[in-house]
N, CA, C and O of each residue as an XYZ file, in Angstrom:
916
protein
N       0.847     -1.201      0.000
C       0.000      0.000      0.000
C       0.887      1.257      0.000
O       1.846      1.341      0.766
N       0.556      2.244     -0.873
C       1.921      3.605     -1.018
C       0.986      4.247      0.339
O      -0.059      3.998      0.939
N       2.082      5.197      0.368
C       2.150      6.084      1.583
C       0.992      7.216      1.010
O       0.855      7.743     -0.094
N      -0.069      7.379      2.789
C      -1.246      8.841      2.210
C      -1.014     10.000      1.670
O      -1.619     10.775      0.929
N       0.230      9.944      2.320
C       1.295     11.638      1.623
C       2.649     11.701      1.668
O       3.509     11.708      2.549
N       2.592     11.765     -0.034
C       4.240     11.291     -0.265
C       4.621     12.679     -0.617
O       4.049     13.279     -1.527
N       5.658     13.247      0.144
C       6.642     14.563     -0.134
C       7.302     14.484     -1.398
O       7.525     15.568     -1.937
N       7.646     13.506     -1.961
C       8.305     13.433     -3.439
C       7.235     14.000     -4.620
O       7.389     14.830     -5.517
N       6.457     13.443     -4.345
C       5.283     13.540     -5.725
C       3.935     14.496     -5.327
O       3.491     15.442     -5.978
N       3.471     13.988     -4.157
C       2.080     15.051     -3.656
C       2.847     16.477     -4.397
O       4.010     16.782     -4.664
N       1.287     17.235     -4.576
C       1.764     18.681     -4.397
C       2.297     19.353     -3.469
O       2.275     18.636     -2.469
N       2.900     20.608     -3.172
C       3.987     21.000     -2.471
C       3.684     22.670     -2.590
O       4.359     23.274     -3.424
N       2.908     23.276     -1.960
C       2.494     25.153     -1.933
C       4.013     25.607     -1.819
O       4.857     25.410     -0.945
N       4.058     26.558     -3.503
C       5.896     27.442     -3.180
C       5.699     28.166     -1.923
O       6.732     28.339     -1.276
N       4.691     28.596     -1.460
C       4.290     29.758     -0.920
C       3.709     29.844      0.072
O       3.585     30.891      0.707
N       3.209     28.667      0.410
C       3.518     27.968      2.378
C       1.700     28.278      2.469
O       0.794     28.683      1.741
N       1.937     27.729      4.024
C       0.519     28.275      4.607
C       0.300     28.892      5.633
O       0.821     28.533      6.688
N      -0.503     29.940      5.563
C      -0.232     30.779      7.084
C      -1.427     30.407      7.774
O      -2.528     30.233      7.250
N      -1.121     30.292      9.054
C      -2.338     30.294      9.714
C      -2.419     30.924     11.048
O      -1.498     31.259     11.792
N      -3.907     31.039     11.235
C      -5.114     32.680     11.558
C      -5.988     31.669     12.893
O      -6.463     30.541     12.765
N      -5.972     32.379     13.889
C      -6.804     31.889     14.816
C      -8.185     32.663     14.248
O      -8.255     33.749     13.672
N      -9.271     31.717     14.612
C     -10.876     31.839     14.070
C     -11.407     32.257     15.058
O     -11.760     31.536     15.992
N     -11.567     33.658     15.002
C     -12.624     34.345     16.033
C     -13.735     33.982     15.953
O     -14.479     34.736     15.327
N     -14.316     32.757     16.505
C     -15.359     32.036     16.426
C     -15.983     31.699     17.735
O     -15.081     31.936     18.540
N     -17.005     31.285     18.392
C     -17.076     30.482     19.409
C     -18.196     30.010     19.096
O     -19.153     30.650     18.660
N     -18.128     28.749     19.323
C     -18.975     28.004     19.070
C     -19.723     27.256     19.996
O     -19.074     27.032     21.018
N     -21.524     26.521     19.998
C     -21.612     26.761     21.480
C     -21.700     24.966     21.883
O     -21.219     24.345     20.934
N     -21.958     24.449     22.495
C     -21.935     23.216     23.379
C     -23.294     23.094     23.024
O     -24.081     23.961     23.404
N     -23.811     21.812     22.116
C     -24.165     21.089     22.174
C     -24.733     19.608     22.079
O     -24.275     18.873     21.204
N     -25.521     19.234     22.778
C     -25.772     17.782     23.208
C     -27.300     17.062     22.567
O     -28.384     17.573     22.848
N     -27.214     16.118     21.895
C     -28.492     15.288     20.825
C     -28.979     14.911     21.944
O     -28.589     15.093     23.098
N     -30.528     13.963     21.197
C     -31.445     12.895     22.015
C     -30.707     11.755     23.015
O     -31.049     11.326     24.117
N     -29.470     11.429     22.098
C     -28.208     10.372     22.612
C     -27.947     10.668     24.140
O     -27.778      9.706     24.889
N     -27.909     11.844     24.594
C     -27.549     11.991     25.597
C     -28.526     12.528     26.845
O     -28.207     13.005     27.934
N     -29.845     12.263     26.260
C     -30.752     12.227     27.321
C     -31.383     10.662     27.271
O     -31.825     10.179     28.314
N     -31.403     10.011     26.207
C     -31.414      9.049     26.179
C     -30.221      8.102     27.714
O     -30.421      7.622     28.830
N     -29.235      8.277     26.925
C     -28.480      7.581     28.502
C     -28.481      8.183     29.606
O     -27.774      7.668     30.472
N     -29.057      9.141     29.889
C     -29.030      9.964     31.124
C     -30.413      8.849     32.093
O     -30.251      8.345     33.204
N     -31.538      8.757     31.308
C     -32.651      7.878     31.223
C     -32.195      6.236     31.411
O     -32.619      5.554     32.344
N     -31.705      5.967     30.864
C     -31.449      4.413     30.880
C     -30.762      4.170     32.494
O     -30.984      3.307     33.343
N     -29.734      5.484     32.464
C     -28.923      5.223     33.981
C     -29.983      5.479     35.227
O     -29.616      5.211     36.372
N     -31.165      5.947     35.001
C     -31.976      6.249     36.046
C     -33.358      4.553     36.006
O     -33.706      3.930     37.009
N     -33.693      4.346     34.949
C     -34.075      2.862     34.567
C     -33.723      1.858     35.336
O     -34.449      1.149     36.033
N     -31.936      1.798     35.101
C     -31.248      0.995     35.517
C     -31.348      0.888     36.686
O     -31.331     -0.289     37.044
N     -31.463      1.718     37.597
C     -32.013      1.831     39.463
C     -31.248      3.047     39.380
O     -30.523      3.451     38.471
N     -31.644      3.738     40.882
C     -31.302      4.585     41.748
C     -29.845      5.188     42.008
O     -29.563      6.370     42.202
N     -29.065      4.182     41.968
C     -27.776      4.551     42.231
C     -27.010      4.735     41.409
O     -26.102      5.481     41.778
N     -26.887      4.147     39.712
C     -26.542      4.625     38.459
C     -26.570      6.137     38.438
O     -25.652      6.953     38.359
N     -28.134      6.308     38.549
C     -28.324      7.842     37.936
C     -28.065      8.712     39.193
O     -27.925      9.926     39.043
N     -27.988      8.089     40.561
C     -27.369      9.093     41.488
C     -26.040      9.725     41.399
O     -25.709     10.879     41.671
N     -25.205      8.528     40.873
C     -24.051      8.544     40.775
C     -23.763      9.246     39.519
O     -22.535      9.330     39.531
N     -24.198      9.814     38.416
C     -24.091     10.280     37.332
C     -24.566     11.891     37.917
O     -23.693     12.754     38.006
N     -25.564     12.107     38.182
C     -26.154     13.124     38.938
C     -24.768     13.809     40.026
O     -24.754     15.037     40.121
N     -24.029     13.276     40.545
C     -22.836     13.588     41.875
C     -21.973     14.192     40.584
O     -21.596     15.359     40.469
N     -21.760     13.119     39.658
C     -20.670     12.986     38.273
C     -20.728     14.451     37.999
O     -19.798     15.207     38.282
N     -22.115     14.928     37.304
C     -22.710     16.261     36.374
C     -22.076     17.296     37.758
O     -21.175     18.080     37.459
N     -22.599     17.264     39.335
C     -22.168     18.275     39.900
C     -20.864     18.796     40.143
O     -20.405     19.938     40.188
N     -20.250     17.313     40.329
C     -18.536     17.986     40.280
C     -17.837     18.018     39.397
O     -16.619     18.185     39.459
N     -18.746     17.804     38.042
C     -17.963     18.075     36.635
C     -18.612     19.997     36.666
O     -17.732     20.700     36.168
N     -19.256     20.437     36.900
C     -19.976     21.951     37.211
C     -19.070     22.755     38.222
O     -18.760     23.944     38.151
N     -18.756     21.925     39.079
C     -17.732     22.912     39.792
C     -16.345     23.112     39.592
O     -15.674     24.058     40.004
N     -15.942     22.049     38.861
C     -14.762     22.424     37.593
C     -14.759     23.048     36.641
O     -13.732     23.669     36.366
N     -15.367     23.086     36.183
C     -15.848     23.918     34.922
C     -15.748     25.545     35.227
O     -15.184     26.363     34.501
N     -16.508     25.848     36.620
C     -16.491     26.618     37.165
C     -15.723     27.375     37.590
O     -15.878     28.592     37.698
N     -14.548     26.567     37.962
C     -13.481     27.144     38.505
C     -12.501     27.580     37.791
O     -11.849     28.615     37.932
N     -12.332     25.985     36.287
C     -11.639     26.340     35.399
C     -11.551     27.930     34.721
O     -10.586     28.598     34.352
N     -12.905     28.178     34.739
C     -13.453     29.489     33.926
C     -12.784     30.725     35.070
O     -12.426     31.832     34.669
N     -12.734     30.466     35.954
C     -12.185     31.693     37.077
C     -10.750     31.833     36.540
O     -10.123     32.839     36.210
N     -10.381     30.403     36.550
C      -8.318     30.342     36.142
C      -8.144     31.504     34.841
O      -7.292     32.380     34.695
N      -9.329     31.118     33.969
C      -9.004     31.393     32.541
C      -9.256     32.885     32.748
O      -8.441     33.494     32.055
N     -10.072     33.744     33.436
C     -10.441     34.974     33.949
C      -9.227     35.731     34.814
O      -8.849     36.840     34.435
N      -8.683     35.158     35.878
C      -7.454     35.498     36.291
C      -6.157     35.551     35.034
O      -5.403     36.518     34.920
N      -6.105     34.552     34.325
C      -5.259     34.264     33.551
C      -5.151     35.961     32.308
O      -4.256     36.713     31.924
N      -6.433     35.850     32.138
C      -7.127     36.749     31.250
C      -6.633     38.854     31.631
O      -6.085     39.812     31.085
N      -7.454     38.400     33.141
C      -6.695     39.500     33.644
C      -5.263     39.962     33.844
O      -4.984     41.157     33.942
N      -4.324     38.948     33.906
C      -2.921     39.399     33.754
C      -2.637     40.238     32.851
O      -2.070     41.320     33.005
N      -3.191     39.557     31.456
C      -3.236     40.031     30.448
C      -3.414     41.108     30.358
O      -2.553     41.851     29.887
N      -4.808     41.622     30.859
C      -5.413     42.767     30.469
C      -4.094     44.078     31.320
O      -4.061     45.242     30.923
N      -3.355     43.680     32.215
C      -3.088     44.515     33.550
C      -1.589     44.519     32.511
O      -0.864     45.368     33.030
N      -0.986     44.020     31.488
C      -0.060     43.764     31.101
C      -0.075     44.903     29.856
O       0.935     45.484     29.461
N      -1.148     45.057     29.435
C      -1.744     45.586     27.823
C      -2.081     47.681     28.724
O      -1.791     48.716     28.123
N      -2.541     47.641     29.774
C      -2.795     48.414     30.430
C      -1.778     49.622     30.338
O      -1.653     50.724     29.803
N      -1.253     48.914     31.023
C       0.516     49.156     30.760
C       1.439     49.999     29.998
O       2.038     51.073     30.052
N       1.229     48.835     29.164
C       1.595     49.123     27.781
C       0.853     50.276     26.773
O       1.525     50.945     25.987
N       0.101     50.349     26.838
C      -0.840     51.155     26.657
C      -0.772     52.893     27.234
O      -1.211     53.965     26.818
N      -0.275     52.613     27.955
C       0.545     53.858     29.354
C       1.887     54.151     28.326
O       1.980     55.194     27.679
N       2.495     53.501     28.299
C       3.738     53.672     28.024
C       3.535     54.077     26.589
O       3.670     55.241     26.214
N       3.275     53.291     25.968
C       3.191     53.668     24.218
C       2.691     54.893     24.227
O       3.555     55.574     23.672
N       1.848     55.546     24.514
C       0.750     56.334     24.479
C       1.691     57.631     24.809
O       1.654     58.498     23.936
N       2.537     57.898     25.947
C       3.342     59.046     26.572
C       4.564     58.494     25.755
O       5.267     59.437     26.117
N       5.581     57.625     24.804
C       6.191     57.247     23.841
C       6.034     58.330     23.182
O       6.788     59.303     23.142
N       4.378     58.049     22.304
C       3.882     58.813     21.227
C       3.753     60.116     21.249
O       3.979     60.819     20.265
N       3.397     60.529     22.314
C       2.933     62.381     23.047
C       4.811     62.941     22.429
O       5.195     63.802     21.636
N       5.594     61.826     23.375
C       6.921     62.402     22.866
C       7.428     62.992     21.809
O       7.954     64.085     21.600
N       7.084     61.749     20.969
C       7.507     61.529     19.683
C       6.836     62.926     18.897
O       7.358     63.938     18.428
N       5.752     62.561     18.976
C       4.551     64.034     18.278
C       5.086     65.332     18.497
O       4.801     66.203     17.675
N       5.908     65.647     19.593
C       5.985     67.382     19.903
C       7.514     67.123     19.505
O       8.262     68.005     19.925
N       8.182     66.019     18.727
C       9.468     66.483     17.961
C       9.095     66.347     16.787
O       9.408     67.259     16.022
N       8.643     65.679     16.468
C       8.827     65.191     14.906
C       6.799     64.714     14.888
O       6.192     64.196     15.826
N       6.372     65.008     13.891
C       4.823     64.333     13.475
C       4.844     63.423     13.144
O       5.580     63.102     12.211
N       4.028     62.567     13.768
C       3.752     61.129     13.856
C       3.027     61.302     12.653
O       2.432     62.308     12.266
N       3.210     59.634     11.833
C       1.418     59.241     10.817
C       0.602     59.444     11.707
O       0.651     59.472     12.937
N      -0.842     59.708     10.280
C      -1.841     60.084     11.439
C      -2.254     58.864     12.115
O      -2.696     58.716     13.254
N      -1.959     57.776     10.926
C      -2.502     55.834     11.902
C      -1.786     55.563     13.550
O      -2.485     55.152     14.477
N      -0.593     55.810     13.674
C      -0.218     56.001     14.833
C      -1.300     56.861     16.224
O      -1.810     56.570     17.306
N      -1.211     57.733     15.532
C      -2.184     58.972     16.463
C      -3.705     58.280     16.968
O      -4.133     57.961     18.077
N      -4.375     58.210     15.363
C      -5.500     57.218     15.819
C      -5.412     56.074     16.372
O      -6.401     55.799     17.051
N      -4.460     55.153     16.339
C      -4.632     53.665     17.080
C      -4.116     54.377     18.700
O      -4.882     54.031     19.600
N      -3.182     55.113     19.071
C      -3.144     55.812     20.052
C      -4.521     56.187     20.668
O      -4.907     55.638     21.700
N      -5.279     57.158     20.002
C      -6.560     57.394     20.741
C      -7.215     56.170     20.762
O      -7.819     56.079     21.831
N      -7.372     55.176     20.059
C      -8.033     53.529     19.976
C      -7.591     53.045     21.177
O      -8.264     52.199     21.765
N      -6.904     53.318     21.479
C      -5.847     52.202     22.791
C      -6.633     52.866     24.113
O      -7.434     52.361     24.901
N      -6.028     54.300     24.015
C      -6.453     54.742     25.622
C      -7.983     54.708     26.042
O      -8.403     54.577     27.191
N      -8.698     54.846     24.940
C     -10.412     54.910     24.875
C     -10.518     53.375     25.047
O     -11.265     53.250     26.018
N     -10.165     52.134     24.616
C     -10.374     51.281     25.412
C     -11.435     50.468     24.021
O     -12.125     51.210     23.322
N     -11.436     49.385     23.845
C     -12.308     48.906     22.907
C     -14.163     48.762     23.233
O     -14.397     48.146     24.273
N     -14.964     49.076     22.743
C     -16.084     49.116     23.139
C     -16.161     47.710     22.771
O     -15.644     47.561     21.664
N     -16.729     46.297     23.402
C     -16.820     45.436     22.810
C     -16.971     44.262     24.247
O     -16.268     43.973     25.215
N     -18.544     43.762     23.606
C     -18.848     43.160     24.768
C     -17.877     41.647     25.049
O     -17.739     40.957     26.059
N     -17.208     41.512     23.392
C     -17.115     40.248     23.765
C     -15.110     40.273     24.188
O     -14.125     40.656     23.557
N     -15.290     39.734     25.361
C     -13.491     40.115     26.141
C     -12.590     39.543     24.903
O     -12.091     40.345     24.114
N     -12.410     38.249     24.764
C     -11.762     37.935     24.028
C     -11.561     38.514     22.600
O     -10.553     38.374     21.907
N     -12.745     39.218     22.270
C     -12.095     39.409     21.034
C     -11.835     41.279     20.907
O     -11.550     41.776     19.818
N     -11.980     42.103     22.124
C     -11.831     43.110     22.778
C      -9.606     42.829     22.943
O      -8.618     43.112     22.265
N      -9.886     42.185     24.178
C      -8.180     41.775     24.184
C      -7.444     41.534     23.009
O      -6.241     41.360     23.203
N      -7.804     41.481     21.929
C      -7.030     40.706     20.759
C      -7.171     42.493     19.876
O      -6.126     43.053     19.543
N      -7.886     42.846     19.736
C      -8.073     44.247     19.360
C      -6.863     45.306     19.793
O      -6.107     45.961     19.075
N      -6.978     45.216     21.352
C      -5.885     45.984     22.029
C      -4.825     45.518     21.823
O      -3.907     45.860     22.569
N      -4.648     44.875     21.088
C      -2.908     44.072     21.059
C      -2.623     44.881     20.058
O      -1.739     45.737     20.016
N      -3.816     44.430     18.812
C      -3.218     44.821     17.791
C      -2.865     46.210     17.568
O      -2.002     46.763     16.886
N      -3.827     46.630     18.376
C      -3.661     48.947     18.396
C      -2.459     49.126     18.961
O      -1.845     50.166     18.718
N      -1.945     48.198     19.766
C      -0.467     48.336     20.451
C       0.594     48.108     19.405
O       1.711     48.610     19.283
N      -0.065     47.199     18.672
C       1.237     47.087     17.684
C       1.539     47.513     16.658
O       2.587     47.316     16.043
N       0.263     48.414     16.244
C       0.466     49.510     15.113
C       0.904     50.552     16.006
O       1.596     51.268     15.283
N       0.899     50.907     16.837
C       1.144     52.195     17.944
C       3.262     51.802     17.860
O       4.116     52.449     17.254
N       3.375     50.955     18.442
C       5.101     50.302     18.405
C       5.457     49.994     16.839
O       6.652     50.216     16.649
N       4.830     49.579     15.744
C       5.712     49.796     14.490
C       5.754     51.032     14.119
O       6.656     51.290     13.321
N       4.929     52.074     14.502
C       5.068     53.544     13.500
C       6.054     54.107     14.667
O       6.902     54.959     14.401
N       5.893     53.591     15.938
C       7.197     54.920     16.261
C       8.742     54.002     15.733
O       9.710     54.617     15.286
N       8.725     52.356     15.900
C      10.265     51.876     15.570
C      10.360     52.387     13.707
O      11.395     52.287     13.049
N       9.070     52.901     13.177
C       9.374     53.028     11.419
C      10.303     54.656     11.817
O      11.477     54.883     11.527
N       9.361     55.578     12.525
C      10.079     57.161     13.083
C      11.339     56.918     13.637
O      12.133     57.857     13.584
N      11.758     55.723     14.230
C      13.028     55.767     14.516
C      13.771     55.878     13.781
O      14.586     56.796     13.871
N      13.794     55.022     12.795
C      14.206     54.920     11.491
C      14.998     55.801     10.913
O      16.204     55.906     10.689
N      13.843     56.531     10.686
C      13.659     57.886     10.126
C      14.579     59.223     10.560
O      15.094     59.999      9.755
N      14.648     59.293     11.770
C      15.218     59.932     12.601
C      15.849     59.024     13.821
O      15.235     58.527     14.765
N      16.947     58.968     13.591
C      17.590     57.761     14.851
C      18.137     59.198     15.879
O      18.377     58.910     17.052
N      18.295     60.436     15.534
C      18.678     61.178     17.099
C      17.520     60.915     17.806
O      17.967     60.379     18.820
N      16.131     60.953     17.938
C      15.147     60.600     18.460
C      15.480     59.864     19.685
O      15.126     60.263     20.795
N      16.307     58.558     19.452
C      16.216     57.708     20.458
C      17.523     58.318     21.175
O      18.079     57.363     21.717
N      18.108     59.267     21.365
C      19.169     59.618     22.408
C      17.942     60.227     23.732
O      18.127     60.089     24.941
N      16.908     60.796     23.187
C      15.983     61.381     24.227
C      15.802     60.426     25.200
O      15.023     59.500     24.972
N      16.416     60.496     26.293
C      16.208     59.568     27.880
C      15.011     59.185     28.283
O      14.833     58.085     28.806
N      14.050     60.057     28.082
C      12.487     60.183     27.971
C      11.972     58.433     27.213
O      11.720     57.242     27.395
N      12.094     59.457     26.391
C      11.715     58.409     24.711
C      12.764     56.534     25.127
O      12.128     55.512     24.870
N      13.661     56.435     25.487
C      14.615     55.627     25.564
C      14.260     54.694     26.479
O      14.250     53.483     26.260
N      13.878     55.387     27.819
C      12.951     54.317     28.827
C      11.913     53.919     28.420
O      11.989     52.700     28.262
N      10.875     54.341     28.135
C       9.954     54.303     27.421
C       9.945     52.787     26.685
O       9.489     51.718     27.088
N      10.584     53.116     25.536
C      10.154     52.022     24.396
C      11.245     50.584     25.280
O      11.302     49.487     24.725
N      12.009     50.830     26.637
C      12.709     49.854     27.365
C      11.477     48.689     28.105
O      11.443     47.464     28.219
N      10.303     50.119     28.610
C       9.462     49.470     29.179
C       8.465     48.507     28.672
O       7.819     47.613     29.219
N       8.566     49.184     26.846
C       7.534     48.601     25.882
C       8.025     47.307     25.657
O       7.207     46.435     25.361
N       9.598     46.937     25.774
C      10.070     45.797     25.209
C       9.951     44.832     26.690
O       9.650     43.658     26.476
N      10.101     45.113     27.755
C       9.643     44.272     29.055
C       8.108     43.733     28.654
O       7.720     42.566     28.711
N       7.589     44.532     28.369
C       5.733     44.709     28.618
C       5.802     43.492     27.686
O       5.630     42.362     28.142
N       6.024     43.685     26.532
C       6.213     42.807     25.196
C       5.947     41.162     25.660
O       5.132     40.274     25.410
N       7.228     41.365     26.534
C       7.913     39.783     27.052
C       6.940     39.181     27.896
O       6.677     37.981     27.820
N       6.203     40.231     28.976
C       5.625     39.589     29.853
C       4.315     39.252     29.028
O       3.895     38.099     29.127
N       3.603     40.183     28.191
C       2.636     39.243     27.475
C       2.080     38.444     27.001
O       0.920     38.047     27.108
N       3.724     37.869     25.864
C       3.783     36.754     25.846
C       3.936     35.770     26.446
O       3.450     34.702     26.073
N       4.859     35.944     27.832
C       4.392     35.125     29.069
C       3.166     34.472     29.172
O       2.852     33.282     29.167
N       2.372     35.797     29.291
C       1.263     35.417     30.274
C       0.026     35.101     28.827
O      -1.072     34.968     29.365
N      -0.051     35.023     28.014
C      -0.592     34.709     26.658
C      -0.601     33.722     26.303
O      -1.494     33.231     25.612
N       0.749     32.978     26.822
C       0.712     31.128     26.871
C       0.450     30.670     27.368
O       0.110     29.544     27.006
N       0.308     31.151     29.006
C      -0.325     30.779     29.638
C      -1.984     30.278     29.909
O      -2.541     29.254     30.305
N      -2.478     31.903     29.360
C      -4.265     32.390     29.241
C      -4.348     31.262     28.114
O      -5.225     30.435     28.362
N      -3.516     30.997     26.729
C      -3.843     29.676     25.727
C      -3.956     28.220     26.419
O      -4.698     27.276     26.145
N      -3.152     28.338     27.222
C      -3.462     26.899     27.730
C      -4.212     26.586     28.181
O      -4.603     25.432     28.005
N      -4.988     27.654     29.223
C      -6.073     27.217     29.810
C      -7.288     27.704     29.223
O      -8.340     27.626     29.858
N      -7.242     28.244     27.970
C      -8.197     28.656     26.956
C      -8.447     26.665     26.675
O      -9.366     25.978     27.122
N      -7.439     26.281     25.931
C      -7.282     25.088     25.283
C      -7.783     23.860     26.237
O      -8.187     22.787     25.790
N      -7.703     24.152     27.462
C      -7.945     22.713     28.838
C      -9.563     23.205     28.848
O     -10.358     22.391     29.317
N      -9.908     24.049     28.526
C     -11.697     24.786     28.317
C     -12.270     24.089     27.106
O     -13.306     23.424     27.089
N     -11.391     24.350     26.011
C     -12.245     24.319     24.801
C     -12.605     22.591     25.121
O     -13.767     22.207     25.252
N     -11.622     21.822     25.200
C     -11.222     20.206     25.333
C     -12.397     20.076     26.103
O     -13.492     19.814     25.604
N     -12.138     20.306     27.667
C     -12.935     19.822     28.733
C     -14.612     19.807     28.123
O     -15.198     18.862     27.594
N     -14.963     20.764     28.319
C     -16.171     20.905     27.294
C     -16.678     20.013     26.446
O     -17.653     19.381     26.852
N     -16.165     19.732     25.077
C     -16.204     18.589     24.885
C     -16.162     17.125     25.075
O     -16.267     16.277     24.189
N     -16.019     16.962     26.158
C     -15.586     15.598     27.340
C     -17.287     15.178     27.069
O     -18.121     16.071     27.223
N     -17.658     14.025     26.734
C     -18.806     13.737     26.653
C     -18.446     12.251     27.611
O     -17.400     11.611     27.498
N     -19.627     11.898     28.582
C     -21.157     12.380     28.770
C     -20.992     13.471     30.236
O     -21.839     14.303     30.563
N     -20.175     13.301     30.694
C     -20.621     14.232     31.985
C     -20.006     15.743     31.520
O     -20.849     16.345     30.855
N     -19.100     16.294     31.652
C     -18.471     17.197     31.449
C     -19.436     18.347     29.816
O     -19.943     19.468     29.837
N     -19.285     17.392     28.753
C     -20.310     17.915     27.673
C     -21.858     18.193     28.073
O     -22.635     18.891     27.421
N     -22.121     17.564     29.173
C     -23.812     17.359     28.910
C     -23.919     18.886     29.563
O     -24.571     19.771     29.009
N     -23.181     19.089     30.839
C     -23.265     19.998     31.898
C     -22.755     21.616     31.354
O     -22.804     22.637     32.040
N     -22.276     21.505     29.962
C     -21.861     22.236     29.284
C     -23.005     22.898     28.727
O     -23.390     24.030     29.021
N     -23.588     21.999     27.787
C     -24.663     21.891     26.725
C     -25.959     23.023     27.970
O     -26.625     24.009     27.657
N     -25.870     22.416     29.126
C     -26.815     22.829     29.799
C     -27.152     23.925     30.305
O     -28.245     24.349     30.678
N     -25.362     24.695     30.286
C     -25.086     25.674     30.988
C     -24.768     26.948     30.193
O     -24.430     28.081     30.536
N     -25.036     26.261     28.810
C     -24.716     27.202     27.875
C     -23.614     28.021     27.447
O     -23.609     29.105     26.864
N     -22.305     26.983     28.021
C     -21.333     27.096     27.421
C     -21.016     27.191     26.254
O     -21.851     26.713     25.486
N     -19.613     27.875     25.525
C     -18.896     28.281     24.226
C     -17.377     27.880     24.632
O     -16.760     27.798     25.695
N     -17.129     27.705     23.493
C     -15.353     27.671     23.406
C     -15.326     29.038     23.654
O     -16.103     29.992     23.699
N     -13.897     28.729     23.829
C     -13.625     30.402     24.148
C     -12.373     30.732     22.797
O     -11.822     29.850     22.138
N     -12.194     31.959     22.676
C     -11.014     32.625     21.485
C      -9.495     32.698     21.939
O      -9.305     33.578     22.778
N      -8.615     32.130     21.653
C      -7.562     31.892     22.264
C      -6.735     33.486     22.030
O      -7.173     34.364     21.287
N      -5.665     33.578     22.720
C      -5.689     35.338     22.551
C      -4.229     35.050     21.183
O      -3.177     34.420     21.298
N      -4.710     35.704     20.176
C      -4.079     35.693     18.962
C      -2.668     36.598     18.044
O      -2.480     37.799     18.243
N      -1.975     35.950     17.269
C      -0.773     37.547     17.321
C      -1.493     38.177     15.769
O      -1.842     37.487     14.811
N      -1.557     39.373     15.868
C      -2.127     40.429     14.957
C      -1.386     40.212     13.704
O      -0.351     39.551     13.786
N      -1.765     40.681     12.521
C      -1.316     40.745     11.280
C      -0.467     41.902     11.125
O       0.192     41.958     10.088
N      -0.369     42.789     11.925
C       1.006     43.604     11.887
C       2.399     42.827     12.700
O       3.523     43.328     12.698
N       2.163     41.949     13.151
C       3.628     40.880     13.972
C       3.320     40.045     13.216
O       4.015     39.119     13.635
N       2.620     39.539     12.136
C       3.162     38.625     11.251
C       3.928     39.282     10.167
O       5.061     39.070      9.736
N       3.184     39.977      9.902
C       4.111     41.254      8.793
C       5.622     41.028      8.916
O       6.419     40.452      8.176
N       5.797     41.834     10.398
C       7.210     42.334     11.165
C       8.054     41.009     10.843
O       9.080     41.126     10.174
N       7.521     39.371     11.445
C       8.094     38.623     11.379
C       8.452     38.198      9.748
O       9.531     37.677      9.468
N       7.431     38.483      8.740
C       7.810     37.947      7.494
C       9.160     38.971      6.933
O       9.927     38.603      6.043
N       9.272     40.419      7.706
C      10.035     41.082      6.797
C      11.428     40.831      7.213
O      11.705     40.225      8.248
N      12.497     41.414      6.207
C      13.976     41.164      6.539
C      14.533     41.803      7.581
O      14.247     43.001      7.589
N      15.173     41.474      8.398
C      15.873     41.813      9.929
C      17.531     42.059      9.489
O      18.294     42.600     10.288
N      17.921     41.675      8.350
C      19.568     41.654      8.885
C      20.175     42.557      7.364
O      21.359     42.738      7.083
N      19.094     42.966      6.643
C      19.168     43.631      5.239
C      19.333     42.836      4.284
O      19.004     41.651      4.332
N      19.912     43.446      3.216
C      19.804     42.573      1.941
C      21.333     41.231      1.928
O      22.521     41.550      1.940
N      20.926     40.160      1.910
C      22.110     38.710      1.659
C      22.683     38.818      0.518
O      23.846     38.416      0.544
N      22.158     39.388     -0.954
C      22.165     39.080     -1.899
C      23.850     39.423     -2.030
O      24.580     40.151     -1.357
N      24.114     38.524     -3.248
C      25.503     38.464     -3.946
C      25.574     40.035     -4.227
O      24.545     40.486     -4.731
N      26.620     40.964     -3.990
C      26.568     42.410     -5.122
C      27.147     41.669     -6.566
O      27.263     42.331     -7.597
């Protein structure tokens, strides 16, 4: 029998594949199947479906709690972006009364400190990242542009604090994913864990995502041109 996917011969994309977390959530639920056995275990006698019944409650108070982790987790985040947000923002004020910022800078600046109107957190948090990171490429493009800029002591701490803030995000971003990911899973856990889901009107949740301006950054050249002269 040949192999399902052979690297020699299959097709082969010159041009790769990128991939995009799906701001989606989708919600928990549960068929006839699973009231059906909920029924049979109570049929069966008393202590089946008691014992399934104990099952559903302390699969509910995990769930429960899990969702607190992912909320704490969440909040780091937010207290991390806060921050940052502080800093970029008095960065930019800097930057503006030497040299004029783009106006996209300015506006994702006012975007940041005004705060995203948006009921839904997760995809609110993923918003503020990205206003942060158009806010940090237009002043590192002004650096550029003008490198005396960065002798200003002001300006110098500043974008020191932006590159800490940076680090701890991602810290705490792998973290908030993991226990995004032990959510989405658990949830799905069928019959106790899913049913109590289905019931409670649970959703996956949006894992917190990197913006299309840091994929950009990462696709572009860092060390200049290799080429032969």
């Amino acid at each position: 029998m040949a192999n399902g996917l052979d690297e020699l011969h299959d097709y082969v994309n010159p041009n790769g594949n990128d991939v995009n977390v799906i701001e989606k959530k989708l919600p928990v639920k549960v068929g006839i199947g699973s009231t059906i056995f909920e029924v049979i275990l109570w049929i069966c006698g008393i202590f089946p479906g008691l014992i399934f019944l104990f099952m559903k409650i302390k699969a509910g108070v995990y769930l429960r709690q899990l969702e607190q982790k992912i909320q704490a987790n969440a909040s780091q985040i937010d207290n991390y972006l806060e921050q940052r947000v502080v800093v970029l923002s008095n960065c930019a004020q800097l930057v503006d009364k030497s040299i004029k910022l783009d106006k996209e800078v300015m506006i994702a600046v006012a975007k940041a400190r005004g705060g995203v109107k948006d009921n839904d957190a997760d995809v609110a948090r993923n918003q503020t990242s990205q206003d942060l990171n158009v806010i940090n490429r237009g002043l590192a493009m002004t650096f550029e542009r003008y490198p005396d800029l960065q002798s200003h002591a002001d300006i110098r701490e500043a974008m020191q604090q932006n590159s800490y803030l940076q680090k701890e995000i991602t810290a705490a971003r792998d973290i908030y994913n993991d226990s995004v990911y032990q959510w989405n899973k658990d949830i799905q856990a069928w019959p106790t864990k899913m049913i109590v889901a289905a019931k409670n009107g649970y959703t996956t949740r949006v894992p917190f995502s990197t913006s299309f301006e840091v994929k950009k950054q990462a696709r572009g050249t860092f060390f200049g041109d290799n080429e032969e002269k």
